[in-house]
N, C-alpha and C positions, 0 to 999 in steps of 0.2 A: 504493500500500500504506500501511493508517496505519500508524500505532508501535504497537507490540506490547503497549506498559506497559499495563495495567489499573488500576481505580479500589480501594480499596482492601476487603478483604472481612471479612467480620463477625471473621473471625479475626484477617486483620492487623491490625484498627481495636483489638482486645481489649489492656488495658492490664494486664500483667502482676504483680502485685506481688513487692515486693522485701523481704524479710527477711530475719534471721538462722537459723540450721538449729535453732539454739535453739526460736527461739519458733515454729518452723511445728511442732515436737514437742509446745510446749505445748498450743497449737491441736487438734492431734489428740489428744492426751488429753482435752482439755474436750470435743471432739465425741463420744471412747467414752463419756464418763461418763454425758451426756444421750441417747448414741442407742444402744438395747441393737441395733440392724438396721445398724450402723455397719460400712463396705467393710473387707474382708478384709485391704487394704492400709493401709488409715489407721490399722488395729490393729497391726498389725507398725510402723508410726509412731512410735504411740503407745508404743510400747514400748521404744522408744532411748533410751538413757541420756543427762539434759541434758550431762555432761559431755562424751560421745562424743559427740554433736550432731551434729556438722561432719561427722564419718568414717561416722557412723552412717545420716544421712542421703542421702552418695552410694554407702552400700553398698544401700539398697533403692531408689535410684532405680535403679542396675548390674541387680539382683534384675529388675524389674519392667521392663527396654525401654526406662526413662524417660531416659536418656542416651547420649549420641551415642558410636559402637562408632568410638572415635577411637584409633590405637593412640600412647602418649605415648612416645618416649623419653627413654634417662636419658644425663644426659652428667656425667663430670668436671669439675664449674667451679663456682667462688666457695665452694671449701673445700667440696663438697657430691658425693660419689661419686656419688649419684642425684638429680642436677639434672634436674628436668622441662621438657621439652621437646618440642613440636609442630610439624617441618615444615609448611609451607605447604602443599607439593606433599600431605601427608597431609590435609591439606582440602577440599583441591581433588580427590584422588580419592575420597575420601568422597562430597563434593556428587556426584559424576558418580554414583556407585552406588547413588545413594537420589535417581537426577533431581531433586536441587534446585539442581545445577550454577548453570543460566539463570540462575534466578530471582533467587538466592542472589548471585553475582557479575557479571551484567550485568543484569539488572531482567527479561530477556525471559519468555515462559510456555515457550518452546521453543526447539529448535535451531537450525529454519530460522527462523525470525522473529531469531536472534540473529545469522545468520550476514550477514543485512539491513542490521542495526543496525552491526555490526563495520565491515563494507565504508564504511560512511556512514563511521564514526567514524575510521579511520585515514587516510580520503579528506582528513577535514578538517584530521587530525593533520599527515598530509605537507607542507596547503597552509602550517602554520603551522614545522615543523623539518622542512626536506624530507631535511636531512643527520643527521636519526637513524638509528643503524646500521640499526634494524630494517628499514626499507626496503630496503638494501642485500640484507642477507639473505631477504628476499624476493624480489629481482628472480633472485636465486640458486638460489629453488628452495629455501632450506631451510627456510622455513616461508611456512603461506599465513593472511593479516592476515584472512580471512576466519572463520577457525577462533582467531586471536592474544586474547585476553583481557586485556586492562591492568587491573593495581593497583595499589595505592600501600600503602606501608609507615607506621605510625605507631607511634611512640615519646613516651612522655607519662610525667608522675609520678602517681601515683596513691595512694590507702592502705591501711591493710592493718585488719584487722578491728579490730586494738591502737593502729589510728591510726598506723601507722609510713609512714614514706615509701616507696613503690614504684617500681622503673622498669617498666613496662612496651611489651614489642614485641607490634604486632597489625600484621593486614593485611584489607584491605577491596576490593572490587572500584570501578573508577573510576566505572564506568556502574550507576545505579539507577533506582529509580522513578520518581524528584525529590522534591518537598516537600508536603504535605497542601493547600496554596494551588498549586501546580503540579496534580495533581491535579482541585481542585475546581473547579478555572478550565478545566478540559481540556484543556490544550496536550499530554497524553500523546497527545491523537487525532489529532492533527497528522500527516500523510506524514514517513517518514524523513527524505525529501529538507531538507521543512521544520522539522524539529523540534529544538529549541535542546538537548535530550538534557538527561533527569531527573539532580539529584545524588542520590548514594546516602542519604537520608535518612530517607525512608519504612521503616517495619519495624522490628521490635524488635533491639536493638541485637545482643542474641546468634543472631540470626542473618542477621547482615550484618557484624559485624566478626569476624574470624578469631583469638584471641588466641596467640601463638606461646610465650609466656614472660613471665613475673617474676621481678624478684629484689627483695630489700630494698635501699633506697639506700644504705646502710651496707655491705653487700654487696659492691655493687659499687667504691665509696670501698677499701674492702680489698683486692681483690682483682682492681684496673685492669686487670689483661692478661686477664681472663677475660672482662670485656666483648668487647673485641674477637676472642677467640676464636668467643664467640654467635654475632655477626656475620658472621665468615669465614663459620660452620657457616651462617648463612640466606643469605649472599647466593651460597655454592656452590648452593642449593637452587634458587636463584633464578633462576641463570643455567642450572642443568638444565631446569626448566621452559621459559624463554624459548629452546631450542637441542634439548632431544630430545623437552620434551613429554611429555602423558599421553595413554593410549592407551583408547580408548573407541566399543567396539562395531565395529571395524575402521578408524577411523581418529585421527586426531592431535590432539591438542587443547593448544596450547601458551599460555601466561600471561606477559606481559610486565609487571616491576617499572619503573613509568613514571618513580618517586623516592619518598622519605621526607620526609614530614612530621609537625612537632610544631615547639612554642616554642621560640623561642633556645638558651636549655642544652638543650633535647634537641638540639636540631640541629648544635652544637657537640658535643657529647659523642660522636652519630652519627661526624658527620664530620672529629673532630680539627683543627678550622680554626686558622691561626695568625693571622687578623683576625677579632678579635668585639668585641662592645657593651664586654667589660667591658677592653677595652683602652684607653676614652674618658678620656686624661689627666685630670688631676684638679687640675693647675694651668695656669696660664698659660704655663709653659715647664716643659719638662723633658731629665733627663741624654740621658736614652734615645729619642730620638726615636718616633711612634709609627708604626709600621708598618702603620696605618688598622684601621677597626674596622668593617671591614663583607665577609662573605667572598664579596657578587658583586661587587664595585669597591672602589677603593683610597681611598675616602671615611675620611677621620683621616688620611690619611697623611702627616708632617710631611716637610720637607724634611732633607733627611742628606746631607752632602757627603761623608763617606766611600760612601755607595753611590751618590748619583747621584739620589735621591729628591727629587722635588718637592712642594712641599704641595699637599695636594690636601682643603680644608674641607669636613666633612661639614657646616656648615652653611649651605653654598651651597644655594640654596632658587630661586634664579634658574629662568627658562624653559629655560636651557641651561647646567645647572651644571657645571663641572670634571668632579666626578665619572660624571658619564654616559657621558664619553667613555672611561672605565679600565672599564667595565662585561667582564667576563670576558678581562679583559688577563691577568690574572696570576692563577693558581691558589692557592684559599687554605690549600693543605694539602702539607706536605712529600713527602707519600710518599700515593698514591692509597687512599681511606676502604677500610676492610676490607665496609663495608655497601654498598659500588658492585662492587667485585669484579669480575668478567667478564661480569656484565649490560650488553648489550646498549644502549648510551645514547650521546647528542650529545655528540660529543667538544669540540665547537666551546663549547657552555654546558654543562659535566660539572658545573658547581657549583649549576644549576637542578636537581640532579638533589632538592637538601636543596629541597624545598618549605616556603617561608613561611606560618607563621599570622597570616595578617590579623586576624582577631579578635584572636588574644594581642597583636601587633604595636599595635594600637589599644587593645585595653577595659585592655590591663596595660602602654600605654609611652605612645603620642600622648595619647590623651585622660586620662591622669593628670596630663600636663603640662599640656595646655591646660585642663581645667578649675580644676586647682588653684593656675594663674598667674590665670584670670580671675576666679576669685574672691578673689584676692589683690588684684587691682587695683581690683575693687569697693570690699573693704574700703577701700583708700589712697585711693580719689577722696573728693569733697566728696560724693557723694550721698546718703551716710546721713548722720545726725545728728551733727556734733561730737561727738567722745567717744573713749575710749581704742578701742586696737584688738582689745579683747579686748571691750569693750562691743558694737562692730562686727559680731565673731566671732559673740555670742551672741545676736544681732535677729539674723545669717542661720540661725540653727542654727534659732530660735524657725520661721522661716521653714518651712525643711527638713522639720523634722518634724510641721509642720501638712499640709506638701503629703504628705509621704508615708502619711500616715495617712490623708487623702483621697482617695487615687490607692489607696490597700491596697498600698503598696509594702514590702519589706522593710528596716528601719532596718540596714544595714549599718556604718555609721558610725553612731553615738551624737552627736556633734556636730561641728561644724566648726567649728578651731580653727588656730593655732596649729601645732600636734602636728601633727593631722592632713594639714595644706597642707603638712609639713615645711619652713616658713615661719618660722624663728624669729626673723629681721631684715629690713628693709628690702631690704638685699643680698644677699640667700639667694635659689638659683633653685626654687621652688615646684614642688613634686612630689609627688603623693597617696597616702597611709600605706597606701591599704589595697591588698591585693595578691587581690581576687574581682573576676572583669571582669564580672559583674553586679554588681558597685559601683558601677564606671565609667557603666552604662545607668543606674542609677538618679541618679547627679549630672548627667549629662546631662539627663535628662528636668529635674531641678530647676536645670539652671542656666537650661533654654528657660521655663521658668514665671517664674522674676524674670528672665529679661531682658523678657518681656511685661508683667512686674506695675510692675517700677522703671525699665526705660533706655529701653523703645521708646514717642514719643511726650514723655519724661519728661525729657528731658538733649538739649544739645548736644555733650557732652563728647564729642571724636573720639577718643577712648582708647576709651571704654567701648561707644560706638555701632561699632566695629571687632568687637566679641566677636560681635556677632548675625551677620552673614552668617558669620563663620568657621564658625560654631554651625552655618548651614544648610547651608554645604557638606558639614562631617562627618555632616549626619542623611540629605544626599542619598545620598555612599558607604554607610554604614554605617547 
């Protein structure tokens, strides 16, 4: 049997545009004024007040079919009587009533071809945590992995039209299409058996990501116990899904919450952890020893002879460092996350449940460091010209912004300096100002162009001649 996924169709390939409700009124105004034969509907458009825009605009998409019959509830929380809010499970019986269930949350065209795909996928899931509950509850009879649907939760900042900060919770199905190179290379035609299984990428984002909620970040800052209320309120959802299920056409169809992912503070915030990044001492010794800053292992964690703690260096970098062995030793949070709940998960790694952003983990922490130590050490070696170090600075900026002009890249940085490398001394450990991880892609791409133009071929210097393979391994990963 092949995989089920298909190539992509004129509809899904169609690139949607994105505006304000503003200007898609003004649009329809200019099209009545030139077209006296102009649709019935882009008149009643045209006819919203810019002010009302926003309300106006999702009162005639309501009018005309054009939006999804999603029922929203209101809840109590963050100072707000009519807090908006959207179960999962209310999405997921939506998709089933308007058959875009498959499509929509495992990439399939249908049921049976899904039920293929699932069998595969939890085959493979077992060989990898054979001791997740779900299994257990399987062999029980209370749900069949055939029918089991995995997703994953994400939690991100986002902004708001006034530019304010967002939190928002959405949910996405695990299994998709894969990628538009996945796709055009056809591994979609591949047999179940053999098939690496698409990520959910392909498709327009609204209809493939689920949004459950926002709030303003200030919001929530206010009014802390309300977060974790949300979250009681999604992860009870969650755990009904994964335990009674939705019901469709006479039998069961249940959704299993695999974990949550987003960046660092989201996943802290999610998860209430009492080890994170921003625990990383800040001197050489201190009163309060640190209790490690990392919540799957005890990596930071200083020695304390009142508890009995030993240190354990998160910058062991070794083939067998200290910390690998404290990997899910010790749970990083007091009291079990309100967003884990009664779902259904590996008791043995409960703290795998917070999924890592490799991308954020690299484009906004690794390669800020490494790039902005190696061009720190560029500038300090002999290879440029004698000259101050801001003279330095300014032949790599000249550099920078002739490549990026060449390449059509985005100047995200203005120049490299100083400021930017947050490089102010000799002694200072170099770390890059700017906080867009297509920043990071584009100092990459220019620090692989001068190590080709200045160090390879050009130097013996074993400091500088060390940056190139580092280079290649991060472009191998990533």
């Amino acid at each position: 049997m092949e995989w089920p996924w298909q190539p992509l169709t004129s509809y899904d390939s169609c690139v949607c545009a994105e505006a304000p409700c503003s200007h898609v009124v003004e649009l329809a105004r200019a099209e009545v004024q030139t077209n006296p034969n102009a649709d019935q509907r882009l008149r009643v458009f045209a006819g919203i007040r810019i002010a009302d825009a926003e309300v106006g605009c999702h009162q005639v998409f309501q009018r005309y079919g054009l939006s999804a019959a999603v029922e929203i509830e209101k809840l109590e929380l963050f100072g707000m009587k009519d807090f908006p809010y959207i179960p999962f499970s209310t999405w997921a019986q939506y998709l089933l009533d308007t058959n875009r269930f498959t499509r929509q949350l495992c990439g399939c065209r249908d049921f049976n071809t899904m039920r293929s795909v699932l069998i595969e996928f939890w085959s493979r899931y077992h060989a990898l945590f054979p001791n997740h509950e779900i299994f257990s509850k399987a062999d029980a009879g209370e749900v069949a992995l055939e029918r089991t649907v995995p997703f994953f939760s994400h939690t991100d900042e986002g902004r708001s039209q006034k530019h304010d900060p967002l939190w928002v919770l959405s949910c996405h199905g695990a299994l998709g299409r894969g990628t538009r190179l996945y796709l055009k290379m056809r591994k979609h035609r591949k047999a179940v058996g053999q098939n690496e299984m698409g990520l959910n990428f392909v498709g327009q984002t609204w209809s493939t990501q689920f949004l459950l909620a926002t709030v303003l970040k200030r919001k929530v800052e206010d009014f802390d116990t309300s977060l974790e209320l949300l979250l009681r309120k999604f992860s009870e959802d969650c755990s009904n899904l994964a335990t009674r299920g939705l019901s469709h056409e006479g039998q069961t169809i249940w959704l299993l919450h695999l974990g949550t992912k987003g960046d660092l503070p989201a996943l802290n915030k999610a998860g209430g952890f009492t080890r994170t990044f921003l625990n990383v001492p800040k001197r050489p010794s201190t009163k309060t020893p640190c209790e490690g800053i990392c919540f799957l292992c005890l990596g930071g964690q200083e020695s304390n002879p009142r508890t009995g703690a030993a240190d354990v260096p998160y910058e062991d970098l070794g083939e067998n460092p200290i910390w690998e062995g404290t990997m899910h030793s010790v749970e990083p949070w007091t009291q079990r996350p309100e967003i884990v709940g009664n779902t259904p998960v590996n008791h043995a790694r409960l703290a795998d449940f917070f999924c890592l952003d490799l991308w954020h983990c690299f484009h906004l922490g690794v390669c800020k460091h490494f790039v902005a130590s190696a061009l720190a050490v560029i500038a300090e070696s002999g290879l440029l010209p004698r000259s101050s170090m801001e003279m330095k600075f300014q032949s790599m900026t000249r550099e920078y912004r002739d490549f990026c002009r060449d390449q059509k890249l985005p100047l995200w940085i203005t120049e490299i300096s100083r400021e930017t490398l947050n490089f102010p001394q000799g002694s200072a450990l170099p770390l890059g100002k700017w906080n867009k991880g297509s920043c990071s892609t584009t100092m990459m791409l220019f620090l692989n162009f001068y190590c080709n133009k200045f160090i390879n071929g050009k130097t013996d210097d074993p400091v500088l001649l060390m940056i190139v393979p580092c280079f290649l391994v991060f472009i191998i990963f990533f």
